[in-house]
C-alpha positions as CSV (number, residue, x, y, z in Angstrom):
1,X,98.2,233.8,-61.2
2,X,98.5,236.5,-63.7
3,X,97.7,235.6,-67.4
4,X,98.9,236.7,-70.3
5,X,96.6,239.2,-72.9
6,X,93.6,238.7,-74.9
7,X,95.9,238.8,-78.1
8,X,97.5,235.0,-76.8
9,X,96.2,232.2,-75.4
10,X,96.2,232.3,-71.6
11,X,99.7,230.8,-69.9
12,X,100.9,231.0,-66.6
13,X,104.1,232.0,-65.5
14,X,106.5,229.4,-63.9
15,X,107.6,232.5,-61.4
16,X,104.5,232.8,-59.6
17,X,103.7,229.0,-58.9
18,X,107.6,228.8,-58.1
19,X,106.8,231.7,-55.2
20,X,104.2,230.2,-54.6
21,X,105.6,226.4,-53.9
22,X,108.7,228.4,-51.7
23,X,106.4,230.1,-49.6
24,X,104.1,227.1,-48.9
25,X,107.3,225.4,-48.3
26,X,108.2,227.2,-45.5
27,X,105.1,227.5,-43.8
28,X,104.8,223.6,-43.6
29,X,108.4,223.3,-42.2
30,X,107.4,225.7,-39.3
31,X,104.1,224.3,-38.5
32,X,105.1,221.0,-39.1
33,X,108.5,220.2,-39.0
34,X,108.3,222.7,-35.6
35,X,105.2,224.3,-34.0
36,X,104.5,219.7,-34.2
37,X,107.2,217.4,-34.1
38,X,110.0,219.9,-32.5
39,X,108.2,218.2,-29.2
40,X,109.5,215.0,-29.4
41,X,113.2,216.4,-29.8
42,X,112.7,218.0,-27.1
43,X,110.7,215.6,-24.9
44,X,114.2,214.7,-22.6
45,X,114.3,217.8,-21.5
46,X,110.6,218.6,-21.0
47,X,110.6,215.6,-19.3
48,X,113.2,217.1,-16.9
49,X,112.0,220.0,-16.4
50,X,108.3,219.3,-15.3
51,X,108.9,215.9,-14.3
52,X,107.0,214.4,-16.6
53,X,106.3,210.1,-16.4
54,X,106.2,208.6,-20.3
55,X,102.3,208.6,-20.4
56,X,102.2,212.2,-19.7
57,X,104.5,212.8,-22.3
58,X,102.9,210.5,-24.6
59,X,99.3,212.5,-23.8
60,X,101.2,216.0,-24.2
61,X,101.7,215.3,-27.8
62,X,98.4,213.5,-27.9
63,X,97.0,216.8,-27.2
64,X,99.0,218.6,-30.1
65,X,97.3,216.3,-32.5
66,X,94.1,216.4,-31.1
67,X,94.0,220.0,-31.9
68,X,95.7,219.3,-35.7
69,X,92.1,216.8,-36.2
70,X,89.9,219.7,-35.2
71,X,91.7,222.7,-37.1
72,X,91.9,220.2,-39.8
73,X,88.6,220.2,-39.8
74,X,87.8,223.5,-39.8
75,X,90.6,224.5,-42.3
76,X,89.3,222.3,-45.4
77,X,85.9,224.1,-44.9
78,X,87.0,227.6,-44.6
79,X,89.8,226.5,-47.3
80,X,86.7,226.1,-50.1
81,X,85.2,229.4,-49.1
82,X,88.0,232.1,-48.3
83,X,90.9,233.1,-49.7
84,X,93.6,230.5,-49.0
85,X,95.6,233.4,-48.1
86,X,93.4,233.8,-45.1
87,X,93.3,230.4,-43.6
88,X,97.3,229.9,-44.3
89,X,98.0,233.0,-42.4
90,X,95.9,231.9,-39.3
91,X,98.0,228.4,-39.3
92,X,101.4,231.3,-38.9
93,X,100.0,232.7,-36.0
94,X,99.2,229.3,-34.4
95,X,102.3,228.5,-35.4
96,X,103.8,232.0,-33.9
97,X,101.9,231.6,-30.4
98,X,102.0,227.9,-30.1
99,X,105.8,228.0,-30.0
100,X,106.2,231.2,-28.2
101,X,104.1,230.0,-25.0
102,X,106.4,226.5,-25.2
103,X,109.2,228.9,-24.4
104,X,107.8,230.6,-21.8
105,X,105.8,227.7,-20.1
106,X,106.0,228.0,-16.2
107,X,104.3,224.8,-16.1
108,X,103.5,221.7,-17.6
109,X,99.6,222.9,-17.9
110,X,101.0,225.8,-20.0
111,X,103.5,223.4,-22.0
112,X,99.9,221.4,-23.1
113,X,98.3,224.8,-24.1
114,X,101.3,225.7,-26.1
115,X,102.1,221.9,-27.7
116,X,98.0,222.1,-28.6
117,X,98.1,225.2,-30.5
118,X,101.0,224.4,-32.2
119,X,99.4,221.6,-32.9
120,X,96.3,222.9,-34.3
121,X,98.9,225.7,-36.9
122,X,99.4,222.1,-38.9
123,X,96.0,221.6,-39.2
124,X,95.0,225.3,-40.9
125,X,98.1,224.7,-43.5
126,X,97.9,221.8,-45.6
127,X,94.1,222.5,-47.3
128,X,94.5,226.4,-48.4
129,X,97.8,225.5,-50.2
130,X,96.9,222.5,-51.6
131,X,93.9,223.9,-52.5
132,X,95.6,227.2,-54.3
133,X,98.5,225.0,-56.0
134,X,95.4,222.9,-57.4
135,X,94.0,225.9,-58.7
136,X,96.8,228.4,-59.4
137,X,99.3,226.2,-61.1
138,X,99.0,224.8,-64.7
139,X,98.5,220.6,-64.2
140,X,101.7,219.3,-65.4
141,X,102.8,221.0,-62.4
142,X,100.2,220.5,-59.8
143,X,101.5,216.8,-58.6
144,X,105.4,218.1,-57.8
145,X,104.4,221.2,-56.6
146,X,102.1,219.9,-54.0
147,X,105.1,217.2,-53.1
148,X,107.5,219.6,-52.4
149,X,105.4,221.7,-50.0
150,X,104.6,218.5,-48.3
151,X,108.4,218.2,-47.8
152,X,108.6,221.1,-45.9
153,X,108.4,219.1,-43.3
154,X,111.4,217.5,-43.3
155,X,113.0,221.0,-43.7
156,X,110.8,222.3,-40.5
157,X,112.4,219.1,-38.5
158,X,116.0,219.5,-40.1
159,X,115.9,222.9,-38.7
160,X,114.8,222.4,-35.3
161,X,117.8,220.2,-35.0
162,X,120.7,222.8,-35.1
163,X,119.1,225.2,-32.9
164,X,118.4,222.7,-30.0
165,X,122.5,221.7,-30.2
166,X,123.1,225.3,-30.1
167,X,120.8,226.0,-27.2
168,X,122.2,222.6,-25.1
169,X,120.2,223.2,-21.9
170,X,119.1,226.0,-22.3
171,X,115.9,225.0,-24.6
172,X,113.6,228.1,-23.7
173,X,115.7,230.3,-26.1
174,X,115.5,227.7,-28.7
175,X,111.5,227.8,-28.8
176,X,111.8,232.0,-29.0
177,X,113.8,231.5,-32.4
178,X,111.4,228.8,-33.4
179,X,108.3,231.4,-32.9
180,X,110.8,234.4,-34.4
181,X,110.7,232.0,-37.5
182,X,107.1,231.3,-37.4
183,X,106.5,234.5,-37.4
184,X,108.8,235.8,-40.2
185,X,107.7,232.8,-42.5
186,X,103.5,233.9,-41.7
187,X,104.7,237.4,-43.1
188,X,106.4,235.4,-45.9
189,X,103.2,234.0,-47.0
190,X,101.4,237.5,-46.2
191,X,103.2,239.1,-49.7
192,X,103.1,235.8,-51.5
193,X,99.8,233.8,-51.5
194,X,97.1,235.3,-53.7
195,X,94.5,237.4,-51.7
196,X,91.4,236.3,-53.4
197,X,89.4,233.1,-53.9
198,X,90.9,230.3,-56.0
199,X,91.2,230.8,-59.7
200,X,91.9,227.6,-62.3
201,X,95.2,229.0,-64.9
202,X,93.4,226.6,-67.3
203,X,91.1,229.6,-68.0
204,X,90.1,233.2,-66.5
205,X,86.6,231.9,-64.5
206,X,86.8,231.7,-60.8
207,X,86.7,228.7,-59.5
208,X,84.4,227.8,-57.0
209,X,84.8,224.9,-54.7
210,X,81.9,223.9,-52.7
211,X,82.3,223.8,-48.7
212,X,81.1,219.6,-49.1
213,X,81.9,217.6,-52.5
214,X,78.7,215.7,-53.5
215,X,78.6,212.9,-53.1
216,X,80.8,212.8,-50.0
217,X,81.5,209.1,-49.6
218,X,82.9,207.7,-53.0
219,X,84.1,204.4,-54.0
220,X,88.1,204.1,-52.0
221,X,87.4,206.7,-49.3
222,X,87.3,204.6,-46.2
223,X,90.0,203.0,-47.3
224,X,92.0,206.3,-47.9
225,X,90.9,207.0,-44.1
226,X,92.1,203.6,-42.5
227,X,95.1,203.8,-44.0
228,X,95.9,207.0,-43.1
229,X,94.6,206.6,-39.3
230,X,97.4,203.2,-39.3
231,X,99.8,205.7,-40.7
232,X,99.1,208.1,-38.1
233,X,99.4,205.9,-35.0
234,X,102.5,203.8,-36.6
235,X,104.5,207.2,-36.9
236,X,103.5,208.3,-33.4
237,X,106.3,206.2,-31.8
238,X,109.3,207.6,-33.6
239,X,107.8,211.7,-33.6
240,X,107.0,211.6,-29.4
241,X,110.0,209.1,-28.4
242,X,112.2,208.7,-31.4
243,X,114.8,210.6,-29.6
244,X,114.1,209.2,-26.2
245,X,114.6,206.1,-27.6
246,X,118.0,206.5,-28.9
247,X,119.1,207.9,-25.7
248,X,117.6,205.2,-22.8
249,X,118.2,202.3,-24.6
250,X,120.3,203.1,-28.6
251,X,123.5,204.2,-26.9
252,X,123.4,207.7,-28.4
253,X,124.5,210.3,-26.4
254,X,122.8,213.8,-26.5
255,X,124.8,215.3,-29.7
256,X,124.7,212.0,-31.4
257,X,121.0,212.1,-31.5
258,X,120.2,215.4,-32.4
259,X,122.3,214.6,-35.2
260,X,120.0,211.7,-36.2
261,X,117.0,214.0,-35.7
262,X,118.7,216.5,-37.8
263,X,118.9,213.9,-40.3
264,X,115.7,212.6,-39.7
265,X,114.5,215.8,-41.5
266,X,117.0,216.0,-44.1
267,X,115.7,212.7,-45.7
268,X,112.7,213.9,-45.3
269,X,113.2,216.5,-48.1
270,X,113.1,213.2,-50.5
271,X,109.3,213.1,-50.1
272,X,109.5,215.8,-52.9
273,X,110.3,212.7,-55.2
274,X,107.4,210.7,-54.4
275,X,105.3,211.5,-57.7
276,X,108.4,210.2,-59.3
277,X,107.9,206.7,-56.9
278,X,104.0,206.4,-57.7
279,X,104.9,206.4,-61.3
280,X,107.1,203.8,-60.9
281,X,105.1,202.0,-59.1
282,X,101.5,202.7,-59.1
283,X,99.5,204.0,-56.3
284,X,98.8,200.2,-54.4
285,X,102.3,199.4,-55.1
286,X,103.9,202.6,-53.8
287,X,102.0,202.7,-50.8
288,X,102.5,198.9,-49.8
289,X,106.3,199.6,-49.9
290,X,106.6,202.7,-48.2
291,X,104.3,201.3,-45.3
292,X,106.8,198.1,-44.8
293,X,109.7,200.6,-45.1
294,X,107.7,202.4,-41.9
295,X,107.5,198.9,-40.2
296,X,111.6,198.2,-40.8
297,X,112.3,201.7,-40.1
298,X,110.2,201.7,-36.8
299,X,111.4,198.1,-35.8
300,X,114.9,198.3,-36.3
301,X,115.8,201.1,-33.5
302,X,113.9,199.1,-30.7
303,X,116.1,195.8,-31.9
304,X,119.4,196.6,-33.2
305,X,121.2,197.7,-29.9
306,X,120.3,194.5,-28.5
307,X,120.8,192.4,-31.8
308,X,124.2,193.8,-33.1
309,X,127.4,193.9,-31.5
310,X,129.7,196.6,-30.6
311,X,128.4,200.1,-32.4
312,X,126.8,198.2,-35.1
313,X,123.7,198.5,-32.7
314,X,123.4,202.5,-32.7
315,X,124.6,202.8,-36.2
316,X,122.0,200.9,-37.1
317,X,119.4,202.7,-34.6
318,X,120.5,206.1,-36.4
319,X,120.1,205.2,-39.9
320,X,117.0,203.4,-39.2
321,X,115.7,206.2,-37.7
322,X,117.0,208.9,-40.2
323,X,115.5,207.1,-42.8
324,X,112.5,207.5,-41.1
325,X,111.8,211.2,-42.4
326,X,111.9,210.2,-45.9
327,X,109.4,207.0,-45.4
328,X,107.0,209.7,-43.5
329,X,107.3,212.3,-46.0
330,X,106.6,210.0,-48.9
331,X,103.4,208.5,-47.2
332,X,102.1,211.9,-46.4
333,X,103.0,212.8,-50.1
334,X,101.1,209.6,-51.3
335,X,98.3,210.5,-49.0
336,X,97.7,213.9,-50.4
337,X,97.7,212.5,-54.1
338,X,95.0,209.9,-52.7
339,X,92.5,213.2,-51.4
340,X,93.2,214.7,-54.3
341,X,92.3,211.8,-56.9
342,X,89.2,210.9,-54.6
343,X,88.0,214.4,-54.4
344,X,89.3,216.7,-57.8
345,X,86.4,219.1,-57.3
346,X,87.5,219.8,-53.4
347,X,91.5,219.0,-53.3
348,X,91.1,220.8,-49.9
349,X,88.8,218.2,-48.5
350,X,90.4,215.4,-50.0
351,X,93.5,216.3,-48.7
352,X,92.0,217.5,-45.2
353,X,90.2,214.1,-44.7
354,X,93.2,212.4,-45.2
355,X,95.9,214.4,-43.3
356,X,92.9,214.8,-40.3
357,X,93.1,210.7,-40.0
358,X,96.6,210.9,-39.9
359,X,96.5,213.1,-36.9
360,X,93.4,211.1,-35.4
361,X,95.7,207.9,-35.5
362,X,98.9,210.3,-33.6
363,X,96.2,211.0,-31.1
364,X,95.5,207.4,-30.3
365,X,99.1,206.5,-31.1
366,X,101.3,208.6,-28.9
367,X,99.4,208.2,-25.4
368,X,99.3,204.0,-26.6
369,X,102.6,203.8,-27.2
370,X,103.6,206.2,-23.8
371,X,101.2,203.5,-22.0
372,X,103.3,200.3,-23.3
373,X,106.6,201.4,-22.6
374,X,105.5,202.3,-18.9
375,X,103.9,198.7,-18.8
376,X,106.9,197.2,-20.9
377,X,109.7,198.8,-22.6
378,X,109.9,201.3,-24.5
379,X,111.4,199.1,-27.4
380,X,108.4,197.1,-27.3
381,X,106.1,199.8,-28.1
382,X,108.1,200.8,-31.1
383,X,107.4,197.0,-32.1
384,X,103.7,197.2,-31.7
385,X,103.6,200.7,-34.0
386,X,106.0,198.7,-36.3
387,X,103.1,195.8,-36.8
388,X,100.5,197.9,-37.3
389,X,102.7,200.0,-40.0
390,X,103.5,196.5,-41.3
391,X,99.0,195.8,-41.0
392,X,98.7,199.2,-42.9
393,X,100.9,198.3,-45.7
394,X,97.8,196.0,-47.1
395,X,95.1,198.8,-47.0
396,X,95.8,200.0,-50.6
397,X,94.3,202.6,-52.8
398,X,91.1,200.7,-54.8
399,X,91.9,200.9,-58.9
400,X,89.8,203.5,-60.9
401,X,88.7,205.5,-57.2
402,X,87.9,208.8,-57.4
403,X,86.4,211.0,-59.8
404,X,88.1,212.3,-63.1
C-alpha cells in the first residue's frame, strides 16, 4: 500500500487494493473453482477411464480435502509470519502441479496424488489474502473486498465448464489448460501482492500478527467451527456428484449438464453481495437462510425428476443445482466474516479455522455420501447432505462474539 507524504494525512489509493482484490480473485478461481471442484465435473469420465465404483470416487475427492485441512493449517500460521506474497504463491504452484499431474495421470493412484495436491493449493490461498486485504486496504473497504475474492470461486468453476465442452472426450487436454492457467494466474500474483509483511493503511507501523491469537478459544468459536464442518459435508454431495447426478438419474445429457455446472459457477459470482445480505439481515439471520437455501438447493435435484412431469423434472434439477454456487459462495463469504469478527487481531486464523472445518466436513462428506448411494441411491444421499444443511441452518453466530 503506498501512502501519501508527510505534508497530508496518510490515504490509500483505491488502485492498489483494486489490484490487489483482481489478483486475489483469480488465484481463488484456479485453486478453487479448479485445482478443487473441477473434479466432480469431471468425475463421469474419471470414472470411465479408471473404472472407478462411487465410493472410490467419493474417497478421491475426500483425499483433495484432506490435503485443503492440512495446508489450511499450515497456511494461517505461515500467513501471520511471512509475507502473504509467499504463502499465496506456494498455493499457484499447488495449484500448477496439482492439475498438471491430473492430466497426465496413468493411473488412478496418480489421479489421487494429483486431486490431493490440488487440493491442498485451496488451502495455502484463502489466509495470506485475507490476511493482506485486512491489512492493506482502508476498512470501509475490507468487508467487499474480501467477498469478492471469495467469489472467485464461482469464476474458477464457471471456467472449468467451457473448456471440458470444448475438450468432449478428450479431458487430458482440458487439465493441461487448467494448469497453463494456474500457472499464468501464480505469475499474476507474483507482480501484484506486496512482498513484505502486512502493513495497516490506517497508519505507517507494521503490523504484526502473532502466529496464535490469545486467547485462542473465545466466546462463538465452536459454534463458528460446527457450522462450518455441517457446511462442509452438506456441500460435498453437489461438488463430487452434482454432475453425476444430473446425468444417472436428472435426465441431462452431457452438454446439458456442463451447462448447469457452468452456471453453477456463474451464480456463484453473487457471493460478492453477501456483506450486502448480512446487513440486511444480521449475521444469525443470514446464515439460517442461506443454510435452508443449501438444504432446498441440495434436495430438489434428487426429487424433482421423480416428482415433476415431463421436463419440469430436469429444469427443475438444473436451476436447483445452478443455484447452488451462489448459496455456497455466500456461506463461505458469511464464514470468512465470522473468522474475521472472532479473531480481528489474526483475520488469517479466523478465517483458516473456519475454511479448515469446511474442508474437514468435505472429507467426511464426500466418501459418506459415495458410501450411501452404493448402499441406496444416489438421490438419497443428496437427501441426507440436504438434512444436515437443513440441521446446520440452526447453529448460528452467538450476538456480541468476537473481539472489537
Amino acid at each position: 500500500m503506498t501512502f501519501t507524504g508527510t505534508s497530508s494525512p496518510a490515504r490509500p489509493r483505491l488502485g492498489r487494493p483494486v489490484r490487489l482484490a483482481a489478483a486475489g480473485t483469480a488465484l481463488i478461481a484456479v485453486t478453487y473453482g479448479i485445482a478443487r471442484f473441477a473434479y466432480g465435473l469431471f468425475v463421469p469420465a474419471f470414472r470411465d477411464e479408471f473404472g472407478l465404483g462411487a465410493p472410490a470416487a467419493g474417497l478421491i475427492a475426500s483425499g483433495g480435502y484432506a490435503a485443503y485441512c492440512a495446508a489450511i493449517a499450515v497456511s494461517m500460521l505461515a500467513s501471520g509470519s511471512l509475507p502473504p506474497r509467499r504463502v499465496a504463491l506456494g498455493a499457484g504452484a499447488l495449484a500448477t502441479a496439482g492439475t498438471a499431474l491430473v492430466a497426465t495421470a496413468p493411473g488412478p493412484a496418480a489421479l489421487a496424488a494429483g486431486v490431493l495436491i490440488g487440493g491442498a493449493s485451496t488451502g495455502a490461498a484463502s489466509p495470506p489474502l485475507a490476511e493482506a486485504i485486512a491489512h492493506r486496504v482502508a476498512p470501509r473497504l475490507r468487508n467487499r473486498m474480501q467477498n469478492i475474492v471469495n467469489a472467485g470461486t464461482g469464476l474458477g468453476v464457471a471456467v472449468s465448464g467451457p473448456v471440458a465442452l470444448a475438450a468432449g472426450a478428450h479431458w487430458r487436454p482440458a487439465w493441461l489448460a487448467f494448469s497453463a492457467l494456474a500457472l499464468a494466474v501464480t505469475l499474476w500474483n507474483a507482480r501484484t501482492l506486496p512482498p513484505g509483511r502486512t502493513r495497516d493503511p490506517a497508519g505507517p507501523e507494521t503490523a504484526r500478527t502473532p502466529l496464535l491469537p490469545s486467547p485462542l478459544g473465545r466466546r462463538g468459536s465452536a459454534r463458528m467451527l460446527t457450522a462450518a464442518a455441517a457446511m462442509g459435508l452438506a456441500g460435498s454431495a453437489v461438488w463430487t456428484f452434482g454432475r453425476e447426478l444430473a446425468l444417472t438419474h436428472g435426465g441431462l445429457g452431457p452438454t446439458a449438464s456442463v451447462a448447469m455446472w457452468i452456471c453453477l459457477g456463474a451464480t456463484g459470482v453473487l457471493g460478492a453481495f453477501t456483506g450486502d445480505l448480512t446487513d440486511r439481515l444480521g449475521p444469525a439471520g443470514a446464515w439460517a437462510a442461506a443454510m435452508l437455501a443449501a438444504a432446498a438447493v441440495t434436495a430438489v435435484p434428487a426429487l424433482a425428476p421423480g416428482a415433476l412431469p415431463g421436463a419440469l423434472g430436469p429444469a427443475a434439477l438444473f436451476t436447483a443445482t445452478a443455484l447452488f454456487g451462489a448459496v455456497y459462495t455466500a456461506l463461505t463469504g458469511l464464514l470468512l466474516m465470522w473468522g474475521i469478527r472472532l479473531y480481528p487481531d489474526a483475520p488469517s486464523f479466523g478465517v483458516g479455522a473456519a475454511f479448515l472445518m469446511i474442508a474437514a466436513g468435505q472429507t467426511a462428506g464426500s466418501p459418506l455420501v459415495g458410501l450411501v448411494a452404493d448402499r441406496a441411491s444416489l438421490p438419497e444421499a443428496f437427501l441426507v447432505a440436504a438434512a444436515v444443511a437443513a440441521a446446520g441452518a440452526g447453529i448460528t453466530p452467538a450476538r456480541g462474539s468476537g473481539r472489537r
